[in-house]
C-alpha positions in Angstrom: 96.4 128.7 105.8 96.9 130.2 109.2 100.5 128.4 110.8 98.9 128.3 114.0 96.3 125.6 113.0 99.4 123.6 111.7 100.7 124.0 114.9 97.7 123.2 116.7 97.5 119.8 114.8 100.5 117.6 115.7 99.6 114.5 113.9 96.7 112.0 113.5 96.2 109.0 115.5 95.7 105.8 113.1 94.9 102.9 114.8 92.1 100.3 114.6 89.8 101.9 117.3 90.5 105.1 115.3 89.9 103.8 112.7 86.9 101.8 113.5 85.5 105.5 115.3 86.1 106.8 111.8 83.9 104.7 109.6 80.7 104.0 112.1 80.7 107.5 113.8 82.8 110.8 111.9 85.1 110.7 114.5 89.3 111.6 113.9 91.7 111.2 116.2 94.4 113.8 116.9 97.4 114.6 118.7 97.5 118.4 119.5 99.2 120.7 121.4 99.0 120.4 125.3 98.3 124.2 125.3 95.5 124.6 122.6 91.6 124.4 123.4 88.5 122.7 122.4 87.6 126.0 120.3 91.4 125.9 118.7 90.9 122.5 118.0 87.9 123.1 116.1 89.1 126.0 114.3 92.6 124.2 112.8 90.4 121.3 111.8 88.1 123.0 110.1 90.4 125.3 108.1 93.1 122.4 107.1 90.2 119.7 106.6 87.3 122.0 105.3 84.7 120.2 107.1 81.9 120.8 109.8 83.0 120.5 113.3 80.0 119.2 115.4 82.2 118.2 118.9 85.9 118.1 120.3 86.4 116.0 123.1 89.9 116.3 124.8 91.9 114.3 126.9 95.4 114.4 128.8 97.8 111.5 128.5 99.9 110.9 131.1 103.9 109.6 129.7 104.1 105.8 130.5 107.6 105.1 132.5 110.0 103.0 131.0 113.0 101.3 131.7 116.6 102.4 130.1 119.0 99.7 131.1 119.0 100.2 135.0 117.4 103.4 135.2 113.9 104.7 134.5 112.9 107.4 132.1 109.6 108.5 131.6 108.1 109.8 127.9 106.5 113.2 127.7 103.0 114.0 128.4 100.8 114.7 125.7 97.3 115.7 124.6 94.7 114.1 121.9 91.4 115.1 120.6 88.3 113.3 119.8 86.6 115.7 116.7 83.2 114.6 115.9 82.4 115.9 112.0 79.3 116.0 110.4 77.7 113.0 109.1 78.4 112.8 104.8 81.3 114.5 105.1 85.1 112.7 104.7 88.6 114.2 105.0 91.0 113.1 102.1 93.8 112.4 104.5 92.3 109.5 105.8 90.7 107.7 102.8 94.0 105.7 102.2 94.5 104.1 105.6 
């Protein structure tokens, strides 16, 4: 496996709307890198998951503020990715869940 795609992949995003995406649609969820691309994104998926990549749709998350005691912080930005697979086809990783 190429590092990069490892790198590229921060973690998956399990929650019931993922979930729910997952079972009625072949959508997963990720959290990427802020740096990496649609056509990165497509690339690590398909390499660690070994499936077919139909769409990535990205989107930029804004940190929410929140409140330390008297003083505000606010959490780091991040990215996620909306990967589309083809229909028939199921990654491992999220059978369990």
């Amino acid at each position: 496996m190429n590092p990069k795609s490892y790198e590229i992949l921060k973690r998956p995003l399990v929650t019931e709307k993922s979930t729910a995406e997952k079972e009625d649609h072949n959508k997963l969820l990720f959290e990427v890198d802020r740096r990496a691309n649609k056509i990165e994104i497509k690339e690590a998926v398909e390499k660690i998951f070994k499936v077919d990549v139909l769409d990535v749709t990205t989107m930029n998350m804004k940190g929410k503020r929140k409140r330390v005691g008297r003083f505000f912080t606010k959490r780091p930005d991040w990215k996620k990715a909306l990967v589309t697979i083809k229909s028939g086809q199921r990654v491992e990783f999220f059978e369990g869940v």
